[in-house]
N, C-alpha and C positions, 0 to 999 in steps of 0.2 A: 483408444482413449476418446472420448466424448466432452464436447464442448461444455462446456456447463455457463449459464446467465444468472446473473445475483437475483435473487428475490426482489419484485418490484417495488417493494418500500424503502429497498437499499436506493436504488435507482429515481426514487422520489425529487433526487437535484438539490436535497436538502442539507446535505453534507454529514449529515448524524443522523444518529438510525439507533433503535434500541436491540440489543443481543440479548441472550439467553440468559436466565439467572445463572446466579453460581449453584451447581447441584448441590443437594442436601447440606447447602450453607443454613446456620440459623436465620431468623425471620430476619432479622436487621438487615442482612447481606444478600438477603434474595430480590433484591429491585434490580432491574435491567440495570444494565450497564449504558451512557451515550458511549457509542463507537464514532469515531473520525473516519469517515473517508480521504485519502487523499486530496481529493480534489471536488469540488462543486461539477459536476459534468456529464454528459450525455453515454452509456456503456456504450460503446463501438464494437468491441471486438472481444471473445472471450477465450478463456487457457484452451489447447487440443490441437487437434492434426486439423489440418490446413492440407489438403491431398495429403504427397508424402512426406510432408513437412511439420515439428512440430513448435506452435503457438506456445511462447514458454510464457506468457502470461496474459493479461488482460488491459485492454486499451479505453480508454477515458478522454472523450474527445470534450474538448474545450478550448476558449480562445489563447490565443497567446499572450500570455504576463497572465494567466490567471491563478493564484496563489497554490501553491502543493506543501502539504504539509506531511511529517511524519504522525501515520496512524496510531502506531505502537513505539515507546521507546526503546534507544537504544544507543551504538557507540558507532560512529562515522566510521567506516573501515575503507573509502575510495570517494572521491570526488572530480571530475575532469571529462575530457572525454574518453568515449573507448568505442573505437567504430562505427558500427553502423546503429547502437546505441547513441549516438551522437553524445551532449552532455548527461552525468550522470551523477547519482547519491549512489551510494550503499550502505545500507545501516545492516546491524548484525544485534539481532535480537538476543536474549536471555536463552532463550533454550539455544543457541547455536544457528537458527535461521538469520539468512540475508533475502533483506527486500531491496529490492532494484526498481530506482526512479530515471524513467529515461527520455530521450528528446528533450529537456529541459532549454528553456532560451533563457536561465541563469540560476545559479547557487545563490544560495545565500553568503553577505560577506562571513567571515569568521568558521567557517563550517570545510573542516578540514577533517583528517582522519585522527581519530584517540577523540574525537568530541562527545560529548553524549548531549543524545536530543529525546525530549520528553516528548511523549505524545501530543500532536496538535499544534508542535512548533513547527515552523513553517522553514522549509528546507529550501526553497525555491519557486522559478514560475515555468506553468506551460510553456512549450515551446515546439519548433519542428527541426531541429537539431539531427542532423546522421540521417540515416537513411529511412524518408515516410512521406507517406501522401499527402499529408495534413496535421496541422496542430493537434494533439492529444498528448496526454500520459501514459508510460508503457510501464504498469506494475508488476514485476517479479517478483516469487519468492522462492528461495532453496534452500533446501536440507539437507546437508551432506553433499554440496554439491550439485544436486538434481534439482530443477524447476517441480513444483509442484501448484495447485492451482490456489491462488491466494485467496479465493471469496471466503474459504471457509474459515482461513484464519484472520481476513478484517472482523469476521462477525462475530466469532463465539471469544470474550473474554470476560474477565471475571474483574468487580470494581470494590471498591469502599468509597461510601462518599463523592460518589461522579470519578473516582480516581480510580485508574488501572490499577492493576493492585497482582494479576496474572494474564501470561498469552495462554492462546488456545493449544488443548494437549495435542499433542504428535498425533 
């Protein structure tokens, strides 16, 4: 498996970035999408093997307290800590994926499991929480259980009106 790094516009520091139209959407619904990144910050580190280890997602280094938001919405299914994750989100998107927000130096109040957070709401802040060298964000996403690598599905979704409207297919 090969590391893969976001495309450099992703990584511009600007926190939004334009995605792919919606395929053979009519003309109204063919405008990029803004896409949220998590977080405003520097790529560190990306999804793959690490020697015989593997990188189940991609790191976002930034200072601590600095805001994290949910990219894509969804329903709180864990919030707390869980080892070497230190603290953590999990949201559980539409099609069945969870993304995993981790090292967090805090949650948001109110933000518990059965919640549903829209995109761009902000779930918590940076932090260096569980086991890590330094402040960043550690984003996961899984399917069926399995880490897969999240760039492709922060980028490719589909809007109306600046609003999410679909996630990226399987």
């Amino acid at each position: 498996m090969r590391m893969t790094r976001p495309p450099a516009w992703l990584l511009a520091g600007i926190g939004m970035a334009c995605a792919a139209a919606v395929p053979a959407a009519p003309a109204a619904l063919a405008a990029p999408c803004p896409v949220a990144t998590p977080v405003v910050g520097e790529f560190s580190s990306g999804f793959g093997m690490r020697g015989r280890r593997l990188h189940p997602g991609v790191d976002l280094r930034a200072p601590v307290g600095t805001p994290v938001q949910a990219p894509v919405a969804g329903v709180v299914r864990f919030t707390g800590r869980y080892y070497a994750y230190g603290l953590i989100v999990d949201i559980e998107h539409r099609d069945g994926s969870v993304s995993r927000y981790a090292h967090l130096s805090r949650i948001e109040p109110g933000l518990r499991p059965g919640v549903l957070v829209e995109a761009g709401e902000r779930i918590g802040a940076v932090g260096r929480t569980g086991r890590t060298t330094g402040a960043h964000l550690h984003l996961e996403l899984r399917r069926e259980g399995r880490p897969v690598d999240p760039w492709p599905w922060l980028t490719r979704t589909a809007c109306l009106d600046d609003r999410q409207i679909a996630e990226a297919p399987r």
